[in-house]
Structures are given as structure tokens and as C-alpha cells.
C-alpha positions, 0 to 999 in steps of 0.5 A, a space after each residue: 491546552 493545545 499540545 506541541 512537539 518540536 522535531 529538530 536537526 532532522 533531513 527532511 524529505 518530500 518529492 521536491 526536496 531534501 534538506 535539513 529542516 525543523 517540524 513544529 507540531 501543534 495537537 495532530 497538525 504539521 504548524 511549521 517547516 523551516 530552519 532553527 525553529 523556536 520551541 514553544 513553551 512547554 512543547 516536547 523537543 525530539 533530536 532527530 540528528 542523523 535520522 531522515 524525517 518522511 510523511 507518514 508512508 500510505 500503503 494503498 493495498 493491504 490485506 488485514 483478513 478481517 472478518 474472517 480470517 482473524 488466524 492470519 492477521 486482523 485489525 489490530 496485529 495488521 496495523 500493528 506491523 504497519 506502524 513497525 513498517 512506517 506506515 501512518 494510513 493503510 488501505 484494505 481490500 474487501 476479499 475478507 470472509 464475508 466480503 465487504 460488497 454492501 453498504 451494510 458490510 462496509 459499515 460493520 468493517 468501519 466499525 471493527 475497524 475504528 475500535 481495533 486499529 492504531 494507524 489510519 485505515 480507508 477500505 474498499 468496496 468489492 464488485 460483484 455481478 449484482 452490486 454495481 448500483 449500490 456500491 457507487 452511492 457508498 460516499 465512505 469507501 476509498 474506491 471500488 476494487 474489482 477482480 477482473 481475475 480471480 485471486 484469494 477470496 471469492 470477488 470476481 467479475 470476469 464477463 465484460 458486460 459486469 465490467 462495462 456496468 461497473 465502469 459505467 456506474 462508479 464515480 469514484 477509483 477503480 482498482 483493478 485486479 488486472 489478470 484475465 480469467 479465462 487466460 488465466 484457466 486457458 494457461 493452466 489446463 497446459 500446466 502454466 501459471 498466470 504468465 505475463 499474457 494474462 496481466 496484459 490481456 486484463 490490463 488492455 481491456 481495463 484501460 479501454 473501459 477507462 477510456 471510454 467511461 472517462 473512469 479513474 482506474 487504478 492497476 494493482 501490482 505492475 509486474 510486466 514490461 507489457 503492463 508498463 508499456 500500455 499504462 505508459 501509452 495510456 497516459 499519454 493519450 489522457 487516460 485516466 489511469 495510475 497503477 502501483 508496484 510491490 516490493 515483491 515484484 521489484 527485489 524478487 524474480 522467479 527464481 526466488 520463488 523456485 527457492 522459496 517454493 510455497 512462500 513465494 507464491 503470489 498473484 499475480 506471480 513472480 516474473 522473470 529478470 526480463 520483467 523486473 528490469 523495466 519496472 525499476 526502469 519506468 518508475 516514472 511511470 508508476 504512481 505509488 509502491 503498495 505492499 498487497 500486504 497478503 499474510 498466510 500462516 506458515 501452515 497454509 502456505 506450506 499446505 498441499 494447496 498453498 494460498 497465494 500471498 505474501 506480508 510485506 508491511 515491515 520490508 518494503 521501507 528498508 528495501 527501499 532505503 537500500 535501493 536508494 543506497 545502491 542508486 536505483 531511485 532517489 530518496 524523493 522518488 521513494 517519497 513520491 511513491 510511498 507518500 505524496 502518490 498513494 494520497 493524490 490517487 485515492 484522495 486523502 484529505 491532509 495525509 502524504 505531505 510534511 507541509 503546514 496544515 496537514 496530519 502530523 504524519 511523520 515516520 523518522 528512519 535511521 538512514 545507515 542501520 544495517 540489519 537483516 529482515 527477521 532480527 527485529 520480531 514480526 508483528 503481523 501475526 502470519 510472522 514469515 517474510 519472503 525477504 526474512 534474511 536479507 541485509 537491509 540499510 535502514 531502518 525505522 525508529 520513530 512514527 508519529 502519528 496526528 502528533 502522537 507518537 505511536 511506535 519507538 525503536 520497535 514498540 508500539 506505544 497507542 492502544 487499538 482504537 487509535 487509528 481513525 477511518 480516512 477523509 476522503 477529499 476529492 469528488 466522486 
């Protein structure tokens, strides 16, 4: 018996348009959008009068530590905190404890992954110096993330000739950790810390192999001005190429991370005003915002050797919705970045649209709640943020899930398993 959910009165969003519209869900799939929808015979009406009605948002960079590292997140509580954040799919990275390098190790991740998670997940493969011919057969990773710098774990391809191999090699996306490891060490024997040379470096070399190769690559965390120009250049002359920005990188600066001390350390790092101003300026040419999802707890961070990395799953929506109230991007742009960009890059079959035919992703969001980060529990189990405070406008509500409604007014409502591995659409 096919089961319905009729969302009414709800301002809904996507890249093209805001208007007040109707959602049909019939089983796991969007069956209409338009005005003054019929509710069908036994379907489930929800009002969602006053609520802004999103895709389902895709974070394409998380960390959810497993295997390995289950004491700061894991499946389960990662997700978890996805779903209080408005996020239906997430996207993990390999540098877990063993890493994901294999076609064995991503199989075995898969499957703790199908039985623990209750969103929607896809995971990387990482690159190695000796993996490249393996990793670009496996079909069933949402792309190849290659650490050209070093970072939390131990993936690192530094030498070029990896790197030429690896471009070479792989057919799929190339996300690429884009801070140049022998600048990186050159800059620390001086006693500085990964300065913006460091990403542009990286960042030019990644877009010439993209080049030549004809290879998507993908640039992870945006933080200069420098990166931005080059990626704006590149795109201008048929390059390849997206890249993606943190809500740390746009709302923090270095002099945040001056008063948060440990809890604001981060690779890369956190960059000066001069730096953030032109990321909130070039938007255009950024592809989608990813949280780089990092928890650490509070015992490591706080350490003698503090480890880099920051949760951002439950801020980055009401950050954003309060960017959008104070006029520095518009709702549809939030939704090209959160939604409509992340499922285009990495070739998410029926994810990032509220369109007939596509998952009945959706995340409705009470667009004037004003609250601060902290008053609600955190569900990533590290439960620290380095926007834990701030006064936010927005916040989530409702998330609905392949028509399943899987988190309400700060529950999660489903049971881990429920969250399916990605399709992935596009050839390789």
C-alpha cells in the first residue's frame, strides 16, 4: 500500500525560486510541487505554515571517525547530529583507523555503515603511493580524496610523481586536501603555521594536473583569497574543477581561534579578515559549503598536542539562515551550496532537488526562531562547538528522510540502519 505525506502552506526553496507551494510525497518519492494540492485519501497532512520547506542539505566532508576512532564520533551519533543539522546524505572521508584505501576496507565500511547510520552516507576511497590502480576500479566510492598535505590521520601523498599517477589513474572526483607539505614543514621549522602560501601552492599544482589529465578535481576547504583567484581562473579557462567552503572558514577569522585557543584549531587554519572577506565575496564561484565535520573530544583538544578539527554538522544551517537574514547571500544561494551543488559535483542519483521523481529529501526549518548554538543538546558525541553561544536565526524542525520523517523538534525518530549508501549517477 503505497503510503502518502502531503506537506502544505510551506515557502518552498530550490536555486530557481522561492514560493509558496505544496509537497505530494508518495513511498520515499517527491509525486508533486505545486499550489492548493489535493490530499489524497488516507495521506498524512503536515502544516508547515511559516516554515521554509529545503532539499534535504548533502554535507560532501565529514569525518564520522569509524573505524577507529569511535570515543570522538561514530555511524551512528554522526549521523545523528546530521539529522539535528538538516542534513539527509552525508559524505565521509577515509582517514579513519585503519583507512579506507582498498576495495576490502571500503566494503567493510559500507557495511558498518549500512547497519549503524540514519541518514543517507557515500564514502571516500583515500589515496596512498601504492593504491592508484586499485582505487580507480572501485565503482562504489563517491570519489578519490587525496592529501596532497598532511592532516588528521595518516593518508598523504606528497611526491608529484604520486600525484601525476593518481590524476592519471582516476576516473571518478578528486577531492583534494590542497595544502603543500614540504611548504607546510618549510614554514613550521620558522615557527609558522600553514600560512595561506601553503594552500595556494597545492592548489596550483592540483589545478594543472586536472588540466592536463582532463580530471574533475575537487578543492576541499577554500580559505584564501589566493585559492579563490586561481579556481576563478581555472574555470574560466575549461578547467575541471569545484571546490567548497566551511562555515568555519566563512563566520570564523584568526582572531577567533586566538580566543578559542585549541578549539579553534583546524587544517587548513583559520585565516585573516583579509581572507574571509573574498570568500563571502566570490561565492559565485564556490560549488557547495561542507561542514569538514572533524570532532575531537574536549580532552584531546585541550591536550598538550591538540588535534586539528572542529564539528560543524548542527551550526552550519542556522549560521547560514543568519547570513541570509543579515543580507550577505540569498536563500536560493544557500540552496545552491547546501543541496542542488553537493549532489551535481559527486553524482547523487535523485538527492538535492524538491522536484517530481527525486527522494523525498526534505528539511523544514523555522526561518525566525532566534536561539543560541548550545541551547539544544549536541548529538555528535565529541558535544563542544566553536560557535557554542552564538545567537542564530533559524532553526530546524522537521527532516524528512525518502518520506520518512526522521528527526522532529530536536528527536531523531528512525533507528540506526535506516540510512542507505548513496547512488551514485554519473559515469566515471
Amino acid at each position: 500500500m503505497t503510503k502518502r505525506t502531503l506537506i502544505r502552506n510551506g515557502t518552498v526553496v530550490t536555486p530557481e525560486a522561492v514560493e509558496r507551494a505544496d509537497v505530494l510525497i508518495e513511498d520515499e518519492t517527491i509525486a508533486a510541487v505545486g499550489s492548493a494540492l489535493s490530499a489524497p485519501p488516507g495521506a498524512r497532512v503536515v502544516d508547515a505554515r511559516g516554515l521554509l520547506v529545503l532539499p534535504g542539505l548533502i554535507d560532501p566532508h565529514v569525518h564520522l571517525r569509524e573505524p577507529g576512532g569511535e570515543h570522538k564520533e561514530d555511524f551512528t551519533s554522526g549521523t545523528c547530529a546530521a539529522l539535528a543539522g538538516g542534513f539527509t546524505t552525508v559524505l565521509a572521508m577515509p582517514n579513519t583507523r585503519p583507512p579506507i584505501t582498498s576495495g576490502e576496507t571500503l566494503a567493510q565500511a559500507l557495511a558498518l555503515g549500512a547497519s549503524k547510520a540514519v541518514c543517507d552516507f557515500g564514502l571516500f576511497v583515500g589515496a596512498t603511493a601504492e593504491n592508484a590502480t586499485e582505487v580507480a576500479a572501485l565503482e562504489n566510492a563517491v570519489g578519490l580524496k587525496l592529501y596532497m598535505g598532511s592532516s588528521t590521520g595518516s593518508l598523504l601523498v606528497a611526491d608529484l610523481a604520486g600525484q601525476l599517477t593518481h590524476f592519471e589513474r582516476y576516473p571518478g572526483v578528486i577531492a583534494v586536501h590542497a595544502e603543500d607539505e614540504e611548504a607546510v614543514a618549510y614554514f613550521a621549522a620558522r615557527g609558522q603555521r600553514r600560512p595561506p602560501l601553503c594552500a595556494a601552492l597545492a592548489v596550483a599544482r592540483a589545478l594543472a594536473l586536472a588540466e592536463h589529465f582532463q580530471r574533475r578535481v575537487h578543492v576541499c576547504h577554500v580559505s584564501t583569497a589566493h585559492e579563490v583567484a586561481l579556481i576563478r581562473d581555472a574555470k574560466s579557462r575549461g578547467v575541471p574543477v569545484t571546490c567548497e567552503v566551511t562555515p568555519h572558514h566563512l563566520f570564523l577569522t584568526a582572531a577567533d581561534e586566538v580566543r578559542l585557543g585549541p578549539l579553534g584549531r583546524m587544517n587548513p587554519p583559520l585565516r585573516s579578515q583579509e581572507d574571509v572577506e573574498p570568500l563571502w565575496a566570490n561565492l559565485d564561484v564556490v560549488d557547495c559549503l561542507a561542514t569538514d565535520h572533524a570532532p575531537h573530544t574536549l580532552e584531546e583538544k585541550r591536550s598538550p598536542t591538540p588535534p586539528a578539527g572542529v564539528p560543524g554538522l548542527e551550526a552550519a544551517l542556522p549560521l547560514l539562515l543568519t547570513a541570509v537574514h543579515d543580507g550577505k547571500l540569498s536563500l536560493r544561494e544557500g540552496i545552491r551550496l547546501t543541496s542542488a551543488g553537493p549532489a551535481i559535483i559527486y553524482g547523487l542519483a535523485r538527492k538535492g532537488r524538491i522536484a517530481p521523481g527525486y527522494d523525498a529529501d526534505l528539511t523544514l526549518v523555522d526561518p525566525d526562531a532566534e536561539w543560541a548554538i548550545g541551547d539544544r543538546p549536541f548529538f555528535t558525541k565529541c558535544g563542544w562547538s566553536p560557535f557554542e553561544g552564538r545567537k542564530v536565526k533559524g532553526r530546524v524542525e522537521q527532516v524528512f528522510l525518502r518520506g520518512q520523517e526522521v528527526h522532529a523538534h530536536g528527536e531523531i525518530l528512525v533507528q540506526p540502519g535506516f540510512g542507505r549508501p548513496v547512488v551514485i549517477s554519473h559515469s566515471r
